[in-house]
LOTI-293510 format. One record per residue (C-alpha): x, y, z; residue in three letters. Coordinates in nm, 3 decimals, always signed. Example, Ala and Ser with C-alpha at 12.3 -4.5 7.8 and 13.67 -1.06 7.14 Angstrom:
REM LOTI-293510
+1.230|-0.450|+0.780|ALA $
+1.367|-0.106|+0.714|SER $
END
This chain:
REM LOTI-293510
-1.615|-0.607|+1.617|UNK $
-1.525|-0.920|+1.422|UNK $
-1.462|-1.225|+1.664|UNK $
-1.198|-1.266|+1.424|UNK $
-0.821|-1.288|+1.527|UNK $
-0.601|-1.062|+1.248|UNK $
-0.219|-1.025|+1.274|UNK $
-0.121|-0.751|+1.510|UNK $
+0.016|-0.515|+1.235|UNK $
-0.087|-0.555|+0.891|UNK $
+0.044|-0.370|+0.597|UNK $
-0.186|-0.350|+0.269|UNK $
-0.033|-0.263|-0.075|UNK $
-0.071|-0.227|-0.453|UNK $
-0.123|+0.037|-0.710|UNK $
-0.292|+0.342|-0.747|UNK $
-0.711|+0.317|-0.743|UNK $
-0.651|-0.078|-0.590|UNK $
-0.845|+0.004|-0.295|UNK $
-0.598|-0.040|-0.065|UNK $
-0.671|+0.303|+0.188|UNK $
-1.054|+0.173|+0.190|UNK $
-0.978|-0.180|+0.293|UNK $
-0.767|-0.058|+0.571|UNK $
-1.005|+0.221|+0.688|UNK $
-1.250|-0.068|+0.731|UNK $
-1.032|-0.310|+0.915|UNK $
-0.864|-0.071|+1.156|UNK $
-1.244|+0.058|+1.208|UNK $
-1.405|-0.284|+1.274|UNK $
-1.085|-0.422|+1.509|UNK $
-1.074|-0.057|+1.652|UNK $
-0.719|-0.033|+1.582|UNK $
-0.465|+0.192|+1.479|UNK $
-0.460|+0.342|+1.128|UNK $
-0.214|+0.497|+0.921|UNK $
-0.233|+0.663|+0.617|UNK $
-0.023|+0.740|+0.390|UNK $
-0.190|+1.127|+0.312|UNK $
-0.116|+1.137|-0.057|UNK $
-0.380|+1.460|-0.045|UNK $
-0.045|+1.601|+0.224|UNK $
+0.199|+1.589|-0.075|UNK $
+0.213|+1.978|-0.214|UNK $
+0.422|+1.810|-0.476|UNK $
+0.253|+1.539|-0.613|UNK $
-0.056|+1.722|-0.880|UNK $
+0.323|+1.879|-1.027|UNK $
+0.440|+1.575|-1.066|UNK $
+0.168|+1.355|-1.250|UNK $
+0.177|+1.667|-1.484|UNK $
+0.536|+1.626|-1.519|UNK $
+0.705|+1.350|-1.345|UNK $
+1.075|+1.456|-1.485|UNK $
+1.059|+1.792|-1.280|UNK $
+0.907|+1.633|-0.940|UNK $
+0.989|+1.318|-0.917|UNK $
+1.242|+1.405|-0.620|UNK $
+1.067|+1.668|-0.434|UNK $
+0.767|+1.422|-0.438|UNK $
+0.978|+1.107|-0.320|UNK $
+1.135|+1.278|-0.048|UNK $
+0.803|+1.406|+0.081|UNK $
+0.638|+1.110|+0.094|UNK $
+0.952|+0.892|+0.248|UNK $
+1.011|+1.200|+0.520|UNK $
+0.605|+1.132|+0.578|UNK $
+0.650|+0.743|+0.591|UNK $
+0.959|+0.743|+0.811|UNK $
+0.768|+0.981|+1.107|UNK $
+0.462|+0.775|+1.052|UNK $
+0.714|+0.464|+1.129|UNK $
+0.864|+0.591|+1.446|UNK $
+0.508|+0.686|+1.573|UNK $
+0.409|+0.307|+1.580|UNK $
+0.708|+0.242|+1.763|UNK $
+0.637|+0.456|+2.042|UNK $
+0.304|+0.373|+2.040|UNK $
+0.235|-0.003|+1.973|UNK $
+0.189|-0.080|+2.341|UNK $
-0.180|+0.023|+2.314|UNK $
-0.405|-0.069|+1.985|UNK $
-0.466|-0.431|+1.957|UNK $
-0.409|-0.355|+1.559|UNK $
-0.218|-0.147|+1.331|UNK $
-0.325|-0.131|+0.979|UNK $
-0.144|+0.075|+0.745|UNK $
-0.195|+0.165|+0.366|UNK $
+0.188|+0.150|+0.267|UNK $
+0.453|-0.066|+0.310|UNK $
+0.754|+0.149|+0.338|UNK $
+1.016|-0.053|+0.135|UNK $
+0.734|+0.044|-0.172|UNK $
+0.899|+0.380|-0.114|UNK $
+1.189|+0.303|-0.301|UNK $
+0.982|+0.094|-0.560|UNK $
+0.865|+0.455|-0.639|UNK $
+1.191|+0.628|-0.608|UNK $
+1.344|+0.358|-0.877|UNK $
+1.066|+0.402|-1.066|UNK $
+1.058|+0.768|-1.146|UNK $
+1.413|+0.877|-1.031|UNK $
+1.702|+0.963|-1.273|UNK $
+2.059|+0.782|-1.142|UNK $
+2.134|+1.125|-0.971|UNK $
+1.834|+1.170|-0.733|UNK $
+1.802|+0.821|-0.655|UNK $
+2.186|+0.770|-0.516|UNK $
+2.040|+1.075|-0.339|UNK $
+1.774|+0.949|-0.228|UNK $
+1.905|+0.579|-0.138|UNK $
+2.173|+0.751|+0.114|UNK $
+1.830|+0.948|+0.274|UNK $
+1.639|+0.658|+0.311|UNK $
+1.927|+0.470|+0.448|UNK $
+1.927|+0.715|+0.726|UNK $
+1.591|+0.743|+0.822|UNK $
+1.489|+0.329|+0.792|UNK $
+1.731|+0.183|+0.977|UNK $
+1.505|-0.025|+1.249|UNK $
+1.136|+0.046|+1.065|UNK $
+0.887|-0.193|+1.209|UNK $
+0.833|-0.510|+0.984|UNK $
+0.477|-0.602|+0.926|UNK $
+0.299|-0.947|+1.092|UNK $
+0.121|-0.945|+0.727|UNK $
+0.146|-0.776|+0.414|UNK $
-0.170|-0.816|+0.225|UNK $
-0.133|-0.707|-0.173|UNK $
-0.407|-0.578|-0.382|UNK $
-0.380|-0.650|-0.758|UNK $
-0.613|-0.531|-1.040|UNK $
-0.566|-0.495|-1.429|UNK $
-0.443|-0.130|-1.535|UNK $
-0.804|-0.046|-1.703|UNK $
-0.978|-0.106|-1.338|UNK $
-0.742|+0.083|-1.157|UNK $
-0.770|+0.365|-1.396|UNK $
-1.151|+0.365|-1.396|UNK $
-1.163|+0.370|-1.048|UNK $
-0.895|+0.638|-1.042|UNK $
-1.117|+0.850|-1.230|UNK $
-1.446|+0.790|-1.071|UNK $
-1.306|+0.888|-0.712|UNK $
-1.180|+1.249|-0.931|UNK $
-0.892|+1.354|-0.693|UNK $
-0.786|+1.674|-0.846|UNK $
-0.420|+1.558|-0.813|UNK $
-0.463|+1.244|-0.997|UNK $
-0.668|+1.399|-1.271|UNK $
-0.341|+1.344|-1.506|UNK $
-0.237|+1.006|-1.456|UNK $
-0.230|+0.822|-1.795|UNK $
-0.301|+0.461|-1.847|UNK $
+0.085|+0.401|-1.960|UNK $
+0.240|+0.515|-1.581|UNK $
-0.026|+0.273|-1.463|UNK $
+0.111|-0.066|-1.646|UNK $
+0.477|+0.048|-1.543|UNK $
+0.357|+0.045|-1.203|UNK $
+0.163|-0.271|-1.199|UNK $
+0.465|-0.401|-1.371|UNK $
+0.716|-0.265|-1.107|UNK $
+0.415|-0.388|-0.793|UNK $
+0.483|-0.775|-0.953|UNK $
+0.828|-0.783|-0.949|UNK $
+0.849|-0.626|-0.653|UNK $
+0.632|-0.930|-0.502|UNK $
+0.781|-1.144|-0.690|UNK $
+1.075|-1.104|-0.501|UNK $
+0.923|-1.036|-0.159|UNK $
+0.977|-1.249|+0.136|UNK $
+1.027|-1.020|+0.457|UNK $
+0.657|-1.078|+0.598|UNK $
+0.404|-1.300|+0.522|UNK $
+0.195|-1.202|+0.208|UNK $
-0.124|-1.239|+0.104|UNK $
-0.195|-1.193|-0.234|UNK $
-0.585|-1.079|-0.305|UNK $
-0.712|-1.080|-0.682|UNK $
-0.892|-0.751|-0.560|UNK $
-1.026|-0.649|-0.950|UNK $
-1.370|-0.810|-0.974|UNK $
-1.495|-0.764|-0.557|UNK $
-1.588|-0.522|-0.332|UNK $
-1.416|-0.583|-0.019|UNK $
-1.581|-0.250|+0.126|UNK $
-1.921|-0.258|+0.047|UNK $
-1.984|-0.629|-0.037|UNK $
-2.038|-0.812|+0.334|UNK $
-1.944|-1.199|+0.192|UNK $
-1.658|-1.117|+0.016|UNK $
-1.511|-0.888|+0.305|UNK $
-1.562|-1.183|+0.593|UNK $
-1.404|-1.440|+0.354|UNK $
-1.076|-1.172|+0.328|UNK $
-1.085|-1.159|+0.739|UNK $
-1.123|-1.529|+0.735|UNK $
-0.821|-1.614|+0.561|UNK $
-0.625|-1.318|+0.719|UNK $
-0.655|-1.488|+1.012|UNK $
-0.515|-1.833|+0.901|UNK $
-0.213|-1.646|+0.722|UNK $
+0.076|-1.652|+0.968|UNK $
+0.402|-1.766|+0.730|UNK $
+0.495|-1.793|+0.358|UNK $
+0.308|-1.681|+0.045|UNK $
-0.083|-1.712|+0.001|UNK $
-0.350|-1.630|-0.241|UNK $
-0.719|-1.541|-0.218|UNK $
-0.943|-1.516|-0.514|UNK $
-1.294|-1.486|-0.415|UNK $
-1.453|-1.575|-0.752|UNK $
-1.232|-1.947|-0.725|UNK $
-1.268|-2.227|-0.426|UNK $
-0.924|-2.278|-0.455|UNK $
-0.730|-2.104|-0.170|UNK $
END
């Protein structure tokens, strides 16, 4: 384990094929903590709806915020014991989705259903976000060939890189970290993954920016 000392629950984010579920298998696996996952392979709705978002957009937004919401409560109960939490979601991106893909109907729907079931959700210590240009993510999209995401098209990608940086733009609930995660290897490549740790662990307020290829921090 890392002598390093992270955040006690740390939230990494960003679009589809960012690398976000790899980065926090390592952590959680190197500070034997607690990992949660969002389970996109779990959502029986979500191959119908990259085929055609109009007809599942609800169904699959509902699973996935019912999903999120249990997966919330469980690190309430059970925060007493891992030293860290590292999850692949941050659940307000839930409704970054929902506004995303829902027609005015399904999301006033939907807003009332998260309203119910978010009420006291655990805020993160540290919100790290992944960002990488739409042609990266949608190479590495199709090299790891999940069956569901076999139909995602370059244009749903740059709407939701779009909707990722004004979401962040905005952001200011935890303290973020915002990684330029398109030309490193944060799994596989051992420098650039210690430098992340390192400045992780000097991240404790505001807004921050790491960019391996630059000395400027």
């Amino acid at each position: 384990m890392s002598t390093v000392t992270l955040p006690r629950y740390i939230a990494i984010e960003g679009p589809i094929g960012v690398g976000k579920t790899s980065l926090a298998r390592r952590i959680a696996a190197d500070f034997e903590g607690e990992l949660l996952l969002e389970g996109a392979e779990e959502n029986p709705f979500l191959e119908r709806f990259y085929k055609n978002p109009r007809h599942a957009a609800l169904p699959t937004q509902l699973f996935f915020l019912f999903q999120r919401a249990q997966q919330m409560q469980s690190l309430r109960q059970n925060d007493l014991f891992a030293p860290v939490h590292v999850a692949d979601f941050l659940l307000e991106k839930d409704r970054l989705f929902a506004q995303l893909n829902l027609d005015d109907d399904e999301l006033r729907l939907y807003e009332q259903v998260y309203a119910s079931l978010t009420p006291d959700a655990p805020r993160p210590d540290l919100v790290i976000y992944l960002q990488a240009p739409v042609e990266v993510l949608l190479e590495r999209v199709q090299r790891r060939g999940r069956a569901a995401e076999r139909f995602i098209e370059s244009n749903y990608l740059q709407r939701l890189v779009e909707a990722y940086t004004r979401f962040f733009h905005y952001y200011s609930d935890s303290p973020l970290l915002i990684v330029n995660a398109a030309e490193i290897d944060l799994v596989d490549n051992p420098r650039d993954y210690a430098r992340l740790l390192e400045r992780l662990s000097q991240v404790r307020s505001g807004r921050h920016y790491f960019n391996p290829g630059s000395f400027e921090f």
